[in-house]
PLY file of the C-alpha trace (Angstrom):
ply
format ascii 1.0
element vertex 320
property float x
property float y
property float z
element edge 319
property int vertex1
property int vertex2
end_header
0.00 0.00 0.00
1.63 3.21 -0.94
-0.89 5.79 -0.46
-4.06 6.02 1.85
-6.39 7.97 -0.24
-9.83 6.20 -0.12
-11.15 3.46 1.77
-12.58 1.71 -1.05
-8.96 1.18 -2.60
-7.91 -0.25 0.62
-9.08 -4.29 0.76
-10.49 -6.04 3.62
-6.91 -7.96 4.31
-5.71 -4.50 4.21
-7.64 -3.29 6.64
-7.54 -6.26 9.30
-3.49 -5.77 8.71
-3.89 -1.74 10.05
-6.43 -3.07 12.63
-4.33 -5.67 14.52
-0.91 -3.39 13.74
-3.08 -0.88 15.42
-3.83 -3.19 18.52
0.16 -3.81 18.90
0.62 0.08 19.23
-2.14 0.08 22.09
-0.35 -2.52 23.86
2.61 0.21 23.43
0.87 3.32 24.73
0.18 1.34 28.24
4.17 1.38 28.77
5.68 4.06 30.69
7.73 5.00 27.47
5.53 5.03 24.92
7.73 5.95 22.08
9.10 3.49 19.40
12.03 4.52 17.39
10.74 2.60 14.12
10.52 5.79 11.68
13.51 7.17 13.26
15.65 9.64 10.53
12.03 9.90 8.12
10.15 13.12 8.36
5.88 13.32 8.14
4.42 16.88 6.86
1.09 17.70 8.07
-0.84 19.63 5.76
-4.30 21.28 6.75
-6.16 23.26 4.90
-9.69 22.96 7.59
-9.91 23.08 10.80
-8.88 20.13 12.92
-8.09 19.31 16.22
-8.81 15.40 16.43
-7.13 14.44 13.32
-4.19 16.88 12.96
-3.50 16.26 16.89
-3.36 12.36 16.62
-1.66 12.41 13.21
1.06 14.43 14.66
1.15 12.75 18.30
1.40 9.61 16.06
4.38 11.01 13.92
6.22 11.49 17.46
5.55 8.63 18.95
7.40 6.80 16.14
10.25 9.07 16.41
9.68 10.53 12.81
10.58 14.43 12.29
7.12 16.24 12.29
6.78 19.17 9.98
3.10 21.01 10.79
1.67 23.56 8.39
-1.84 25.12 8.66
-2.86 26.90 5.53
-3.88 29.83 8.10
-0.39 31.79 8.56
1.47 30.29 5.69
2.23 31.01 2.33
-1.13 30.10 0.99
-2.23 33.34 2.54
-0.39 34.96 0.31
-1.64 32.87 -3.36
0.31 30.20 -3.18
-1.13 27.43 -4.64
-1.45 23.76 -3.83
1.21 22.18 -6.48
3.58 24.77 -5.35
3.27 24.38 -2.02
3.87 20.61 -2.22
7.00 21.17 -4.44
8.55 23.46 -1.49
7.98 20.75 1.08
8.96 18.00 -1.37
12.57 19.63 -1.14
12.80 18.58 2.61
12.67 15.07 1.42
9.26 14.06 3.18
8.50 10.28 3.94
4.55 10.79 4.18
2.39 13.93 3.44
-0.93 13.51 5.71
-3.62 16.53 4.02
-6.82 17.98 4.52
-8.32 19.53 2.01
-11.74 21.41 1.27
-11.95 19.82 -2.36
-12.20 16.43 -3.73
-9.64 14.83 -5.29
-6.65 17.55 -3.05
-4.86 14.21 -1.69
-4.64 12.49 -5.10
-3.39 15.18 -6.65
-0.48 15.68 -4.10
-0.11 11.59 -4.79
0.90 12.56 -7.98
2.84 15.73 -7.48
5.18 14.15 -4.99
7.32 10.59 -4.27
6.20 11.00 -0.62
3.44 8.36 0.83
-0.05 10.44 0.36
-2.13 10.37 3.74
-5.97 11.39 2.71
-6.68 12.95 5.98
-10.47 14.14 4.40
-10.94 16.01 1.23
-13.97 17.59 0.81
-16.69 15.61 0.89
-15.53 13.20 -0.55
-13.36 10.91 1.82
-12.01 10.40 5.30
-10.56 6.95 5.26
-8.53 7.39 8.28
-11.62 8.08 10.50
-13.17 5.23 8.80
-10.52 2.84 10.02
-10.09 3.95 13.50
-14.50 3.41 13.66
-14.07 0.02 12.68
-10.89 -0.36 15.41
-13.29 1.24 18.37
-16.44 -1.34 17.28
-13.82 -4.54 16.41
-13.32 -3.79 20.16
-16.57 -3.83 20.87
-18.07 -6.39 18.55
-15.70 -8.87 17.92
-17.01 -8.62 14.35
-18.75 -6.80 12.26
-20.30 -9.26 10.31
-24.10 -9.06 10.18
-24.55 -5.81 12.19
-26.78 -3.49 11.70
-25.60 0.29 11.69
-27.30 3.25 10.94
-25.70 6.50 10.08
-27.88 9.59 10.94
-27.95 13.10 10.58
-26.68 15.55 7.23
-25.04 12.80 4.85
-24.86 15.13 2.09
-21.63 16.81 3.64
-20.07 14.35 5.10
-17.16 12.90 3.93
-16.80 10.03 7.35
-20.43 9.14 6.21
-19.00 7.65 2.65
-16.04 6.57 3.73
-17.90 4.21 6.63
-20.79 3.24 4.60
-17.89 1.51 2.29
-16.12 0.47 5.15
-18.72 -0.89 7.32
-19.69 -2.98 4.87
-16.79 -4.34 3.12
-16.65 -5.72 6.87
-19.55 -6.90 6.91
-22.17 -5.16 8.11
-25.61 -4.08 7.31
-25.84 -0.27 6.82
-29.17 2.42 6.86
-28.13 6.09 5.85
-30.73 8.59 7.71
-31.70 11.94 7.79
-33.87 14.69 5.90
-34.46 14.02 2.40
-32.42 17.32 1.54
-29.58 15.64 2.76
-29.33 12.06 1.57
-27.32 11.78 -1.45
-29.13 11.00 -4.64
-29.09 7.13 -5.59
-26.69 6.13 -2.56
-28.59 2.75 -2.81
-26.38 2.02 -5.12
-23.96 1.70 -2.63
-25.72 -1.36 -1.03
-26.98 0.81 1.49
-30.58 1.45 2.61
-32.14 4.36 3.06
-34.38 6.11 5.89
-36.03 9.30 6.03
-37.20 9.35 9.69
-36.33 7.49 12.76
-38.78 5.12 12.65
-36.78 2.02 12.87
-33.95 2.79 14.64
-34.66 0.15 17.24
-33.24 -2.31 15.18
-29.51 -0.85 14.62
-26.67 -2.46 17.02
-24.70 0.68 16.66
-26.19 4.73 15.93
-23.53 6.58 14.22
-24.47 10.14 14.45
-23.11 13.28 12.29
-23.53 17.00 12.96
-25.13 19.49 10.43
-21.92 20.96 8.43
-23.16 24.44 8.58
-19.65 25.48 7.35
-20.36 23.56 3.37
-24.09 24.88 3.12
-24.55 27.77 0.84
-28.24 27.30 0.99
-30.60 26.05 3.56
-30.92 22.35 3.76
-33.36 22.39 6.84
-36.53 24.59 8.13
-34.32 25.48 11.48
-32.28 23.58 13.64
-35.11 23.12 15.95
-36.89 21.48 13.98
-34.07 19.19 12.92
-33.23 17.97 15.95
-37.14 17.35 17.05
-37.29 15.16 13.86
-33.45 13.62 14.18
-31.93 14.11 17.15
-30.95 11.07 18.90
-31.59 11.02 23.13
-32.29 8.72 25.50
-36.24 7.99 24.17
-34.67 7.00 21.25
-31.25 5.32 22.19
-31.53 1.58 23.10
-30.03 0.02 26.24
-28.43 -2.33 24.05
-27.70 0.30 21.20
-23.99 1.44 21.10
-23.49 5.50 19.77
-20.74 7.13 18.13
-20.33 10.33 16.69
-16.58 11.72 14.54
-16.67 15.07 16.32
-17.16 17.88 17.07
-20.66 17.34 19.07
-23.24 19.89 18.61
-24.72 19.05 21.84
-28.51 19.83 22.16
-28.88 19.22 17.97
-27.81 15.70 16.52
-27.38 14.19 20.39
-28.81 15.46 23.62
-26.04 15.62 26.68
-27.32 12.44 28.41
-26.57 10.33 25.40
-23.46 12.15 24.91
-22.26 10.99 28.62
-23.96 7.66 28.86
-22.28 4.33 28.74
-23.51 3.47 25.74
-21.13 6.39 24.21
-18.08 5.18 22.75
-17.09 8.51 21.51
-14.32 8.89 24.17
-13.13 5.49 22.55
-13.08 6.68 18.77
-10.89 9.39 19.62
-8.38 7.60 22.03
-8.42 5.08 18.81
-7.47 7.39 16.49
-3.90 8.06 17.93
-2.66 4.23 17.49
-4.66 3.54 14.21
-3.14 6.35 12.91
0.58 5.04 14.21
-0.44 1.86 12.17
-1.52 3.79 9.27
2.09 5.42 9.09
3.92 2.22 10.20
1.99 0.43 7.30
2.84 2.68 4.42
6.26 3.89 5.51
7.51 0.78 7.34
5.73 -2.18 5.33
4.66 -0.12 2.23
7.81 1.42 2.02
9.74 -1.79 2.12
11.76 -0.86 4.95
10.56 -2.50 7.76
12.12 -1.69 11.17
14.44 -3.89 13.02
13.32 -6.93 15.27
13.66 -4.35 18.61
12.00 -1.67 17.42
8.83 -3.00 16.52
6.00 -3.19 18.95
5.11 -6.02 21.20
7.63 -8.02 19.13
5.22 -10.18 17.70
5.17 -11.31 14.41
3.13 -8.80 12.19
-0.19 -9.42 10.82
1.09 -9.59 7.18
3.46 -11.82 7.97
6.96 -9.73 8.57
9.65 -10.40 10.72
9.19 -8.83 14.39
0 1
1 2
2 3
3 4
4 5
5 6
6 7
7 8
8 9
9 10
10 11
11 12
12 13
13 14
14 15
15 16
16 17
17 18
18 19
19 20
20 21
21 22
22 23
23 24
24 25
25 26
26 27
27 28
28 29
29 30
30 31
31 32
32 33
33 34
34 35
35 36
36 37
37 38
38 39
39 40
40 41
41 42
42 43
43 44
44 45
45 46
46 47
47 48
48 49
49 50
50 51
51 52
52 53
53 54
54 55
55 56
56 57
57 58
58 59
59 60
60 61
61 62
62 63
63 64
64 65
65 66
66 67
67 68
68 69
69 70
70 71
71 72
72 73
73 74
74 75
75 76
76 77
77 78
78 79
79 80
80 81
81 82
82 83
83 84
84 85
85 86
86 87
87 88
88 89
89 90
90 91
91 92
92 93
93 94
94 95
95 96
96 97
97 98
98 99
99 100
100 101
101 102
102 103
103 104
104 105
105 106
106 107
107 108
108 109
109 110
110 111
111 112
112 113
113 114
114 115
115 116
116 117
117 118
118 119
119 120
120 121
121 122
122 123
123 124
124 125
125 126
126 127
127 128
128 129
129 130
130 131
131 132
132 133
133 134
134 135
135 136
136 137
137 138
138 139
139 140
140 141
141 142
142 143
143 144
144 145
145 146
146 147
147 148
148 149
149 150
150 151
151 152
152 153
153 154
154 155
155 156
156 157
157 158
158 159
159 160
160 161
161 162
162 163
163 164
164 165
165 166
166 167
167 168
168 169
169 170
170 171
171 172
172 173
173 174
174 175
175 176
176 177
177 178
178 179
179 180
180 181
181 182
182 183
183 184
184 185
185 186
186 187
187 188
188 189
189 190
190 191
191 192
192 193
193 194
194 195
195 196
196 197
197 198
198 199
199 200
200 201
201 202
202 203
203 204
204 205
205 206
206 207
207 208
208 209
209 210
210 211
211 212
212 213
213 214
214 215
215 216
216 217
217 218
218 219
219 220
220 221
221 222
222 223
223 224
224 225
225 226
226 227
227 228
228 229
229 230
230 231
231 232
232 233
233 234
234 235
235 236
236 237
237 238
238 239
239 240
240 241
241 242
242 243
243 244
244 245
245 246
246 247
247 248
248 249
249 250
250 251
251 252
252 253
253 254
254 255
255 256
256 257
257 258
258 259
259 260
260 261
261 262
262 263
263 264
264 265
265 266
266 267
267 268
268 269
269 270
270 271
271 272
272 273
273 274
274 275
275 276
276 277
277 278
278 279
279 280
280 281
281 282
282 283
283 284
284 285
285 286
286 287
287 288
288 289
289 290
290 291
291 292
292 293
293 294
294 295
295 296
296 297
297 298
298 299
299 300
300 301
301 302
302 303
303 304
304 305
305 306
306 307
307 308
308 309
309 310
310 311
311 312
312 313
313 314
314 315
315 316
316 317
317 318
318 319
């Protein structure tokens, strides 16, 4: 695997190879020192072009904590305040020599291009609304946990599909696993002809009793030029999700940032069955196997016996 762009180019070996790598590095964050020197000497750009704080902060933490060089940029301060454009920024932090280039991007297609402008491994860290394949991994990491498997689940995604890019990339993923998937929300803002997905489609809660795990997303506000709903009161009478609605046996997630009060009420937010918490401690060691992967394994230079985690043989079958 050389890049991570989308999580429908990634197969389901693939993805059980990130998951259990992922599991080693969790094993390595309950030591006292937590770093491993495995990407040593290579140097990761971070490349934001949107706000962030969950994904920039665990993609860097998870640089670190493999002892690569960390170069940070935020398009905010830099020279794309001043015009510069995407292809030229990538050529001035090609000259540093970059192992992996993790972006975010407002439009589609951002990461590919920078694929294709540079030798470094390409990190698709959400373009548009297009794709987010990283969060998509580090869902099915926190419900693997949970689940065992998610082979005949049934998981509905609610709230404004239309914008989201974690809503396409876990429909895909979700189900290459396995599972059975509902997309949910007003009709303004489920994509036209999803089913063709393999997906089914809801346009009201009625239902919802049936889904194992509620995966809930937040109006983006921020990518609507028009207005999608009557008023966000009204939304959330229609689509919020609380505790009439959640199930005891139901399990809740949600990518962040929480508009508490809108797509989740407060006590749903804080109950046990909330494994948002989870998702976001995930996201710092399936991210470490997400760089380990392409730069280590990808990269055909895998570390040596001592520095890789747990010493354990590797789920694809490399030398500890």
């Amino acid at each position: 695997m050389k890049h991570l762009l989308a999580i429908e180019q990634v197969s389901r070996a693939e993805i059980d190879a990130i998951l259990d790598r992922a599991e080693s590095f969790a094993e390595v964050g309950r030591r006292d020192i937590k770093k491993v020197p495995t990407l040593r000497g290579r140097t990761v750009v971070s490349l934001f072009y949107e706000a962030s704080t969950r994904t920039s902060s665990s993609f860097e933490l998870a640089a670190k904590r493999l002892s690569a060089d960390l170069v940070s940029i935020k398009a905010a301060g830099s020279s794309v305040d001043k015009g510069e454009s995407l292809k030229d920024t990538v050529a001035t932090l090609s000259a540093y020599d970059p192992a992996a280039i993790v972006i975010r991007h407002p439009y589609a297609g951002a990461a590919q291009l920078v694929a294709e402008w540079s030798d470094a491994a390409v990190v698709n860290a959400g373009d548009g609304k297009h794709e987010h394949p990283s969060q998509a991994l580090l869902d099915l990491f926190t419900l693997r946990r949970q689940l065992g498997s998610l082979d005949g689940k049934r998981i509905w995604i609610v709230g404004d599909v239309l914008h989201s890019r974690v809503a396409r990339s876990n429909l895909i993923a979700f189900q290459e696993m396995g599972a059975k998937v509902t997309l949910c929300g007003p009709p303004a803002l489920i994509p036209r002809g999803i089913e063709e997905l393999g997906c089914a489609v809801s346009y009201s809660l009625d239902g919802l009793d049936e889904a194992d795990v509620v995966y809930a997303l937040r109006l983006q506000k921020e990518r609507m030029k028009e207005s999608f709903v009557p008023s966000i009161r009204e939304y959330a009478g229609h689509f919020q999700i609380d505790s009439r609605r959640l199930g005891t046996r139901q399990l809740l997630m949600h990518p962040g940032p929480v508009n508490r009060g809108v797509e989740l009420s407060g006590e749903v937010i804080d109950s046990p069955h909330s494994l948002i918490a989870e998702q976001v401690a995930s996201g710092l060691v399936v991210r470490m196997a997400i760089l380990y992967e392409l730069l280590a394994i990808g990269g055909e230079s895998p570390a040596p016996a001592e520095e890789d985690p747990g010493e354990r043989p590797t789920p694809m079958g490399q030398p500890a």
